[in-house]
LUMBA-771504 format. One record per residue: x, y, z of N, C-alpha, C in turn; residue in one letter; chain. Coordinates in nm, 4 decimals. Each point is the difference from the previous one (the first is absolute). Example, Ala and Ser with C-alpha at 12.3 -4.5 7.8 and 13.67 -1.06 7.14 Angstrom:
{{1.3190, -0.5690, 0.7800}, {-0.0890, 0.1190, 0.0000}, {0.0900, 0.1200, 0.0000}, "A", "A"},
{{-0.0350, 0.1050, -0.0720}, {0.0820, 0.1190, 0.0060}, {-0.0770, 0.1090, 0.0730}, "S", "A"},
This chain:
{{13.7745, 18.6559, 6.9019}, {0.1361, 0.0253, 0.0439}, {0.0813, -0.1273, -0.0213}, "X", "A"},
{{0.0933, 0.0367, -0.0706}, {0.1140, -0.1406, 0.0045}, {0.0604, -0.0577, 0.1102}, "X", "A"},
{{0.0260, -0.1213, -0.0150}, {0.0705, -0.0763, 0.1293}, {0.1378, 0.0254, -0.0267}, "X", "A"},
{{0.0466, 0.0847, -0.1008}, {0.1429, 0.0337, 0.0423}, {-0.0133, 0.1205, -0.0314}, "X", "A"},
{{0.0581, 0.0823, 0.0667}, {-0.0257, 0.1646, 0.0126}, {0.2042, 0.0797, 0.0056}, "X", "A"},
{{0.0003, 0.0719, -0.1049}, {0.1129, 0.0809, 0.0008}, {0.0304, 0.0347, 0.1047}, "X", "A"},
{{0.1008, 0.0771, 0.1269}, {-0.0162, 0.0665, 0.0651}, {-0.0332, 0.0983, -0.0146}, "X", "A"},
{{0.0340, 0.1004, -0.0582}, {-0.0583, 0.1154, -0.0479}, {-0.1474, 0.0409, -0.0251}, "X", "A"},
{{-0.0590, -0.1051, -0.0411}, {-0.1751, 0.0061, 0.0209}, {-0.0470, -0.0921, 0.0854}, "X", "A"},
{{0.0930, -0.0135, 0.1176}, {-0.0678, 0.0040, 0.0838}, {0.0277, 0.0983, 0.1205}, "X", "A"},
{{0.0875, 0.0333, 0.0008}, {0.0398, 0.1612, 0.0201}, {-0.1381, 0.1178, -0.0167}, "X", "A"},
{{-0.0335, -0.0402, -0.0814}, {-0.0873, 0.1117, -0.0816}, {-0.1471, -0.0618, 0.0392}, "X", "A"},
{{-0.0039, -0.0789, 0.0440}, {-0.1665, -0.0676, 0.0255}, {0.0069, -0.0787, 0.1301}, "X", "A"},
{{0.0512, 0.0521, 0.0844}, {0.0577, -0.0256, 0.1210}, {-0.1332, -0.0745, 0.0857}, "X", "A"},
{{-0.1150, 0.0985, 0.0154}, {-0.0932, -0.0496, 0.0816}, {-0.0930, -0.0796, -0.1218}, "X", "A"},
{{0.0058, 0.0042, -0.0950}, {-0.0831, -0.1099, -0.0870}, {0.0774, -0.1658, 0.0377}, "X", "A"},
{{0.1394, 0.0302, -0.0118}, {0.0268, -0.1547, -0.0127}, {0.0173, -0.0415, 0.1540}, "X", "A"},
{{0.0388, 0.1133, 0.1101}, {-0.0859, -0.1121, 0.1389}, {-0.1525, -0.0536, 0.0009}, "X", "A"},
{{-0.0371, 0.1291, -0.0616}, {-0.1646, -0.0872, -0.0106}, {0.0020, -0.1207, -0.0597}, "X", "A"},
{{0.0392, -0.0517, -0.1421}, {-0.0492, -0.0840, -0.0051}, {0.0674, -0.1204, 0.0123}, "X", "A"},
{{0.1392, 0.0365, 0.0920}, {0.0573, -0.1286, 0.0764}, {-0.0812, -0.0174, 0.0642}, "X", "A"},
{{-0.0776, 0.1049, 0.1197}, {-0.0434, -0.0599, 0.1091}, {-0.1470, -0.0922, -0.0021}, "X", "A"},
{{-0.0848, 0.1387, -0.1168}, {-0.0893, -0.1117, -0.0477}, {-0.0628, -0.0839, -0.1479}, "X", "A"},
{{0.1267, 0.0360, -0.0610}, {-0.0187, -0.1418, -0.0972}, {0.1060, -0.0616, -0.0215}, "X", "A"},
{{0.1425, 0.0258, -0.0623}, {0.0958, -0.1406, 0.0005}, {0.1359, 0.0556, 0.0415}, "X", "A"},
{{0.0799, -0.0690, 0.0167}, {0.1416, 0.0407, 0.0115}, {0.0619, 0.0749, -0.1398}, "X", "A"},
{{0.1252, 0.0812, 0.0239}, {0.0708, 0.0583, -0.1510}, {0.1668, -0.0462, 0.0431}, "X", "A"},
{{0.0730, -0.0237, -0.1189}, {0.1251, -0.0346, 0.0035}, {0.0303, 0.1679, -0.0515}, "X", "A"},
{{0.1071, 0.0771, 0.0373}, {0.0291, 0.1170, -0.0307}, {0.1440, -0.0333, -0.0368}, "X", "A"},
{{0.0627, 0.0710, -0.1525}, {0.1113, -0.0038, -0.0702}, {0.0944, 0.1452, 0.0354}, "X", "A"},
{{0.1025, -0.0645, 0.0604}, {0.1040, 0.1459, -0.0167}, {0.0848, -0.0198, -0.0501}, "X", "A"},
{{0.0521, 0.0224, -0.1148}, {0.1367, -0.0990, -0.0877}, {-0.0163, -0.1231, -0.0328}, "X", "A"},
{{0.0702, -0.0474, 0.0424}, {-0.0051, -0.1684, -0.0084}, {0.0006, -0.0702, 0.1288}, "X", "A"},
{{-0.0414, 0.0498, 0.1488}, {-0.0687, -0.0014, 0.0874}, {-0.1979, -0.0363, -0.0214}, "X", "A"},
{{-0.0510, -0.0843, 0.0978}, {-0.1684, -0.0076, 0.0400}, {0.0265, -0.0356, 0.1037}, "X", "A"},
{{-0.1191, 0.0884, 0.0353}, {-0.0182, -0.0157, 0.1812}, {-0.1839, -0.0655, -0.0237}, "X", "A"},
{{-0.0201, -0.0564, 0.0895}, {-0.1424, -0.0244, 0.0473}, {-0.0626, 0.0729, 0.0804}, "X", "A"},
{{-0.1489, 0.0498, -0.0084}, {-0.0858, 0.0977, 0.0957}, {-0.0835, -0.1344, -0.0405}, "X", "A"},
{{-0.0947, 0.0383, 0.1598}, {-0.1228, -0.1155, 0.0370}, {-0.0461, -0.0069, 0.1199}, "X", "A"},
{{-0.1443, 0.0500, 0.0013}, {-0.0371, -0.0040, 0.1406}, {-0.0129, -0.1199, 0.1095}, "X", "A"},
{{0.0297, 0.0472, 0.1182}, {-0.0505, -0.1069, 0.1007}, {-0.0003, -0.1093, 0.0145}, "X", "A"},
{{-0.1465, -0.0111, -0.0977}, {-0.1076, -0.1120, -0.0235}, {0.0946, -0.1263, -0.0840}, "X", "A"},
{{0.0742, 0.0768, -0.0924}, {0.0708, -0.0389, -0.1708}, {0.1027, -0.0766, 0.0956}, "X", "A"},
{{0.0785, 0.0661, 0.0348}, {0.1042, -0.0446, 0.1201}, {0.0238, -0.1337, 0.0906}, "X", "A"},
{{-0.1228, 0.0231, 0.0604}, {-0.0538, -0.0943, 0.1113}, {-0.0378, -0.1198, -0.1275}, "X", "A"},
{{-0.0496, -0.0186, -0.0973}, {-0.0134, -0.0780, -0.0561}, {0.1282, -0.0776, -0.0817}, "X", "A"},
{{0.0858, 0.0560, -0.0056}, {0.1210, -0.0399, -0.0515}, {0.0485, -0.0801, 0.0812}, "X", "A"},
{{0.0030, 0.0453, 0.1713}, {0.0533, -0.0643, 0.0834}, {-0.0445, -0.1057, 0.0928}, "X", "A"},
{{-0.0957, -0.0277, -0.0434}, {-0.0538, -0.0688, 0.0304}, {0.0532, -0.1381, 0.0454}, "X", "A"},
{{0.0013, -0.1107, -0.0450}, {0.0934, -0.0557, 0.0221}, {0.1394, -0.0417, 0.0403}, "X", "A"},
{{0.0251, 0.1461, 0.0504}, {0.1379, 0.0009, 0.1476}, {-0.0663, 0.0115, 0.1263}, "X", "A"},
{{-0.0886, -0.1269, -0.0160}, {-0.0313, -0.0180, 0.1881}, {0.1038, 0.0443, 0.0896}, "X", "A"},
{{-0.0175, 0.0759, 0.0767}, {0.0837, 0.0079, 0.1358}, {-0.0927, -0.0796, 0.1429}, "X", "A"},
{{0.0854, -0.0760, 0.0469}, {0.0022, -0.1290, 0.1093}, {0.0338, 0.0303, 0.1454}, "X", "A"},
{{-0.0813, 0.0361, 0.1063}, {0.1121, -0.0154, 0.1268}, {-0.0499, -0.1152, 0.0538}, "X", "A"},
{{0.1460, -0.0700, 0.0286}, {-0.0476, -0.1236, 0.0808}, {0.0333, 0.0408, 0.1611}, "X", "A"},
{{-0.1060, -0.0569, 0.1042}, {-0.0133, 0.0390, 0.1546}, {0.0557, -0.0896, 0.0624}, "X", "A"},
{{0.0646, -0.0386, 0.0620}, {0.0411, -0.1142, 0.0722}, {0.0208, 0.0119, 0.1481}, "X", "A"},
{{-0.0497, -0.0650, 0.0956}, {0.0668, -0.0173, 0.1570}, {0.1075, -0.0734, 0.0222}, "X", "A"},
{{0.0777, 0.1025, 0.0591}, {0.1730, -0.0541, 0.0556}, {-0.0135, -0.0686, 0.1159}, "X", "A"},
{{0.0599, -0.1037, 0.0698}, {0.0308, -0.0422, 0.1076}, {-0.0337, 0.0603, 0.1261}, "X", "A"},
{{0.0480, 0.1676, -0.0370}, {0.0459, 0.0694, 0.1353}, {-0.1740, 0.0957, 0.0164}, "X", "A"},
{{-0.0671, -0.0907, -0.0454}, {-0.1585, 0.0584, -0.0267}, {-0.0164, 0.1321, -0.0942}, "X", "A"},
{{0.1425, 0.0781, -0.0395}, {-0.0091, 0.1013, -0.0554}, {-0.0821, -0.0321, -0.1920}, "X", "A"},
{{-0.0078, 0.1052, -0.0894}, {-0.0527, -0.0396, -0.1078}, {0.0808, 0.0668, -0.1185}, "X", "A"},
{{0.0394, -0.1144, -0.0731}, {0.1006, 0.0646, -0.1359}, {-0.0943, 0.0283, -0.1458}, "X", "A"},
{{0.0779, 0.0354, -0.0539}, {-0.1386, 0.0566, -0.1519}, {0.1371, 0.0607, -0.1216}, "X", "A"},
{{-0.0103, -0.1069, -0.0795}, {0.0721, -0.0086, -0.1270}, {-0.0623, 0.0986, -0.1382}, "X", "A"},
{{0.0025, 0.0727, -0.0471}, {-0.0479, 0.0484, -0.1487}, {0.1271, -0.0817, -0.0791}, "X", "A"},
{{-0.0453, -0.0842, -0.0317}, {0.0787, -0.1059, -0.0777}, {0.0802, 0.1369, -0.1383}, "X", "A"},
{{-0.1049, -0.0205, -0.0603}, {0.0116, 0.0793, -0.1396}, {0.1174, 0.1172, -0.0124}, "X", "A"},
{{0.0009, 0.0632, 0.1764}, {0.1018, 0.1289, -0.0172}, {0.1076, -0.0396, 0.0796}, "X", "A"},
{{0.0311, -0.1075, 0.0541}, {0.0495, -0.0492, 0.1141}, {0.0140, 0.0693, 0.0981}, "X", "A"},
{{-0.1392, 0.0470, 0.0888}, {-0.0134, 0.0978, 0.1013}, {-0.0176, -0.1003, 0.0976}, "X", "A"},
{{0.0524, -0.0004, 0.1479}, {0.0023, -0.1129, 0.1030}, {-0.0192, 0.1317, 0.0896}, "X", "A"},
{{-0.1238, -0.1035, 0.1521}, {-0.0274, 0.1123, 0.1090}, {-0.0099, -0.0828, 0.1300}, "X", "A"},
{{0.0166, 0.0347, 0.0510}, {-0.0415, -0.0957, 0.1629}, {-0.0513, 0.1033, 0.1188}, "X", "A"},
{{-0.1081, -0.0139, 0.0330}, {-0.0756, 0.0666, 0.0936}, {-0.0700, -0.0709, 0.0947}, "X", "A"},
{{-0.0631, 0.0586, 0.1210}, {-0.0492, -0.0780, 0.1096}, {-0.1174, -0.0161, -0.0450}, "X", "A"},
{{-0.0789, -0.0024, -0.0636}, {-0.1669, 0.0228, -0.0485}, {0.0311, -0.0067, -0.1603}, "X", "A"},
{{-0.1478, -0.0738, -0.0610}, {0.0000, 0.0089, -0.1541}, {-0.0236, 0.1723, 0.0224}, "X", "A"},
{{-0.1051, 0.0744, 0.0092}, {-0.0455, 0.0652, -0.0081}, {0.1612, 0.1281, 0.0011}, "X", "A"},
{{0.1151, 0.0024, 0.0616}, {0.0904, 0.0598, -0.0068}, {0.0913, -0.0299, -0.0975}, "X", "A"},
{{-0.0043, -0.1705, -0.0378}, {0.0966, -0.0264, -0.1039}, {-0.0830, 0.0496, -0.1249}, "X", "A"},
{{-0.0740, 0.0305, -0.0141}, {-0.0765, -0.0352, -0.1585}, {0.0105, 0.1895, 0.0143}, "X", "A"},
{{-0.0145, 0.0638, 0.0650}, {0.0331, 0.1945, 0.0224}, {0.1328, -0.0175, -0.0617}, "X", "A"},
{{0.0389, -0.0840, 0.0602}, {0.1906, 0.0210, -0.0395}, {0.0452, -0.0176, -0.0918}, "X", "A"},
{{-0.0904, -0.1051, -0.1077}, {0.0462, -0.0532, -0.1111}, {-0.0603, 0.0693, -0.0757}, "X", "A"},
{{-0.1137, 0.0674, 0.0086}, {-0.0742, 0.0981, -0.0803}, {0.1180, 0.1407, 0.0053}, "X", "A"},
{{0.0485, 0.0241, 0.1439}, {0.0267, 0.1122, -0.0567}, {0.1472, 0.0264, -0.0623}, "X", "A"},
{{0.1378, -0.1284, 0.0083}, {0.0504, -0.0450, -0.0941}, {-0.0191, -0.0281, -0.1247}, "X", "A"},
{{-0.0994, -0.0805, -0.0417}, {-0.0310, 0.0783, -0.1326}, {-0.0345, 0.0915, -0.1003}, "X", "A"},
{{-0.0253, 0.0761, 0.0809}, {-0.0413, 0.1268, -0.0480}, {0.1913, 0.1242, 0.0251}, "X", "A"},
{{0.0360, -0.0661, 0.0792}, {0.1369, 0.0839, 0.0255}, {0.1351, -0.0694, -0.0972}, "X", "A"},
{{-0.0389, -0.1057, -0.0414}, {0.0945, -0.0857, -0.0702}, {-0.0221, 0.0192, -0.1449}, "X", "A"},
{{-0.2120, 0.0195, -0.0397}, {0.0178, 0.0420, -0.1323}, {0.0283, 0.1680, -0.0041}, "X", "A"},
{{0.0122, 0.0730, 0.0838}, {0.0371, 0.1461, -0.0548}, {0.1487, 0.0076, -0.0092}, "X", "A"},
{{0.0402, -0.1112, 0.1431}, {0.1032, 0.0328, -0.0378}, {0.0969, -0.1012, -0.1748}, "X", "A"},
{{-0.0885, -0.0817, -0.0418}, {0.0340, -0.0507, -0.1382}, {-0.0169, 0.1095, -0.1141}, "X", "A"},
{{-0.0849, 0.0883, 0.0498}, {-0.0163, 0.1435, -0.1432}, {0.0695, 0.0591, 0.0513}, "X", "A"},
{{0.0772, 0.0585, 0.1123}, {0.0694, 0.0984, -0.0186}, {0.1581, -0.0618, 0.0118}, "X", "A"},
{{0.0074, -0.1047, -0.0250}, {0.1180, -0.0664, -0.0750}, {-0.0067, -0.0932, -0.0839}, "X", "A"},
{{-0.0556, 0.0492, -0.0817}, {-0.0711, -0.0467, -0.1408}, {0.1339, -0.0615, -0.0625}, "X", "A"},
{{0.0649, 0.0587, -0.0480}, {0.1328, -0.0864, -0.0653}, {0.0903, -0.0939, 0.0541}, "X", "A"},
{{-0.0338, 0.0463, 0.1447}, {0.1101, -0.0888, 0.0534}, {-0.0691, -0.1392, 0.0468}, "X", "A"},
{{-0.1712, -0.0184, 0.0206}, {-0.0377, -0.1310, -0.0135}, {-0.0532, -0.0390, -0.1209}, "X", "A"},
{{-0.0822, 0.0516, -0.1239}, {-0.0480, -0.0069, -0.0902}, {0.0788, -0.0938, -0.0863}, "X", "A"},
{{0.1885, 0.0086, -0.0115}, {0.0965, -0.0371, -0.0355}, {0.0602, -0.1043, 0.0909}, "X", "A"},
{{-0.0278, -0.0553, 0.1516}, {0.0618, -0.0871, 0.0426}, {-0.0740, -0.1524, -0.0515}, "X", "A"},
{{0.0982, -0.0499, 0.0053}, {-0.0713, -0.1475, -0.0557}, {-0.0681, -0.0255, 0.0906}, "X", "A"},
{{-0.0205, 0.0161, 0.1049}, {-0.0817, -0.0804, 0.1293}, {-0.1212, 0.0789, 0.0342}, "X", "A"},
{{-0.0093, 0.1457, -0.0155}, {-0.1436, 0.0407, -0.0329}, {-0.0312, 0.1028, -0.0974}, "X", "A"},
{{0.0322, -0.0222, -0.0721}, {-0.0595, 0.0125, -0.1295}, {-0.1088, -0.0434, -0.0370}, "X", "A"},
{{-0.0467, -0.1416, 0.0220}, {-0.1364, -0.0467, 0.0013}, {-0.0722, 0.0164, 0.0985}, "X", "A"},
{{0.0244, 0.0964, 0.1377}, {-0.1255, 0.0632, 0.0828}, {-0.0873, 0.1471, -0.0935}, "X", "A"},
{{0.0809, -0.0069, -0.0684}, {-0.0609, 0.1689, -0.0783}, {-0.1457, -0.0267, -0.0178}, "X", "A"},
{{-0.0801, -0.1090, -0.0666}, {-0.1189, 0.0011, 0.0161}, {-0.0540, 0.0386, 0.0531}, "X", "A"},
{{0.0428, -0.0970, 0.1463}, {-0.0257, 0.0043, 0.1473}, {-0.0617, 0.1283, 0.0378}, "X", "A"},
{{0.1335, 0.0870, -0.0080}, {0.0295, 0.1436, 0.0395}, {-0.1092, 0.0573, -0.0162}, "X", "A"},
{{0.0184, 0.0070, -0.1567}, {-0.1263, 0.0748, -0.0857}, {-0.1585, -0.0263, 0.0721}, "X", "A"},
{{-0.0337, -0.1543, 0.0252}, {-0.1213, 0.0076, 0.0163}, {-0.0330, 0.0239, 0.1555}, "X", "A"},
{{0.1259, -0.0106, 0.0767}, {-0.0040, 0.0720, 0.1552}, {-0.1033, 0.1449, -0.0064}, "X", "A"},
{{0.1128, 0.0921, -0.0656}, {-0.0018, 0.0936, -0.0093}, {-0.1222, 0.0629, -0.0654}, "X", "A"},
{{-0.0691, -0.0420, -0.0851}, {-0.0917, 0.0124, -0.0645}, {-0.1453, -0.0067, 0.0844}, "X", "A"},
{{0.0015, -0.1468, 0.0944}, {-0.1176, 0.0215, 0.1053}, {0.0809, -0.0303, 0.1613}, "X", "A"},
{{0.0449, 0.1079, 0.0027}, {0.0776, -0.0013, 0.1335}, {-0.1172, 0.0932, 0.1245}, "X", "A"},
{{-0.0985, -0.0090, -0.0605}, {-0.0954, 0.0476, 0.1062}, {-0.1253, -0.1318, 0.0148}, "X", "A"},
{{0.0393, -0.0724, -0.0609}, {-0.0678, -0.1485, 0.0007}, {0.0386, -0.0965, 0.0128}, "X", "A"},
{{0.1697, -0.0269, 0.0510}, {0.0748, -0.1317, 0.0190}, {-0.0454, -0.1086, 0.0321}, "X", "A"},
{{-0.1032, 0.0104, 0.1089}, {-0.1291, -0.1319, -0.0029}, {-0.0430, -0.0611, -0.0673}, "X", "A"},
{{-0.0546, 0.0991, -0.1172}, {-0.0585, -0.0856, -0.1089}, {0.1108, -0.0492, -0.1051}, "X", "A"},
{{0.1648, 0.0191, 0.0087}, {0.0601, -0.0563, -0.1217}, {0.0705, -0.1099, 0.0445}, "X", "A"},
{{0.0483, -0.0288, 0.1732}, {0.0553, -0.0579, 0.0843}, {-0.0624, -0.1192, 0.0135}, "X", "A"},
{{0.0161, -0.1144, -0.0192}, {-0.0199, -0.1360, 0.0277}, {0.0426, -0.0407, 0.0753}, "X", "A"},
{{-0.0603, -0.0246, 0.1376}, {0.0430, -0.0253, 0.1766}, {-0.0180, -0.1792, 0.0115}, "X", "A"},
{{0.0858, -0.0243, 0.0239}, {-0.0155, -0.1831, 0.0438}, {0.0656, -0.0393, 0.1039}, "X", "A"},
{{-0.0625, -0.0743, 0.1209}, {0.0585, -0.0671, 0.0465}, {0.0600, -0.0795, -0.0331}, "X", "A"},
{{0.1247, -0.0283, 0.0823}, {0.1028, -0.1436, -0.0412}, {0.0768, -0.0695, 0.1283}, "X", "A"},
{{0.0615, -0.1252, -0.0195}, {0.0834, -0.0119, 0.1196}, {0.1570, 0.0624, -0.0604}, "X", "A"},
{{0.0773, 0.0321, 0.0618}, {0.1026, 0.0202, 0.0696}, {0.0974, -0.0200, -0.1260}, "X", "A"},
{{-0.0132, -0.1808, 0.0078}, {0.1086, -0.0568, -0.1639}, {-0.0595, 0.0566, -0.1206}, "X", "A"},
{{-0.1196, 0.0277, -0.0289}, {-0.0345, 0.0724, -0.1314}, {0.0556, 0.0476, -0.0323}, "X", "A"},
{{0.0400, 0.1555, 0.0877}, {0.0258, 0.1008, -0.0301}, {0.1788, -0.0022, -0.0277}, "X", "A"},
């Protein structure tokens, strides 16, 4: 199977070419002078690799606890890590849906336009945020 595929045959070989996105390579698909990319998961997660996402933890004064996702500029303050880091988890997950379902209107702003990665690889293992989330303590001025 070619790595660039007409639309039309792939139209026509519909469950052949998920198969062998999912298990052998990605396909670029042609509609005009339009390509879109198909690619499983795995293909995905490997692309993105390198958009670490960061929360930094910090204790406030007032004993309460703040927690930065630098990368999306998501800010939280809660009485407990254990409530701030719920909060910031579940802001991200509400901040990247809500970035796809206003796809043009941030995709196109100069200021996040470069979370789209982000977005993408949220969304992609958003039942595993643990494992893509890089948790650090810090003091206070770090952040």
């Amino acid at each position: 199977m070619s790595a660039l595929m007409k639309s039309s045959d792939v139209r026509k070989n519909w469950s052949l070419v998920i198969n062998t996105v999912i298990r052998s390579k990605p396909i670029l698909i042609k509609r005009n002078q339009d390509i879109v990319s198909m690619m499983s998961l795995e293909q995905l997660n490997l692309l993105l690799k390198k958009f670490s996402i960061t929360m930094k933890i910090w204790r406030e004064s007032d004993g309460s606890v703040s927690g930065l996702i630098e990368e999306l500029d998501l800010l939280e303050n809660r009485k407990t890590e254990q409530l701030l880091k719920k909060a910031l988890y579940d802001e991200l997950i509400e901040y990247c849906n809500e970035y796809m379902n206003e796809f043009q209107l941030y995709f196109h702003s100069k200021d996040r336009n470069r979370h789209f990665p982000y977005v993408q690889k949220v969304l992609a293992n958003e039942n595993r945020l643990n494992d893509i989330v890089n948790e650090y303590h810090t003091e206070k001025s770090d952040a």
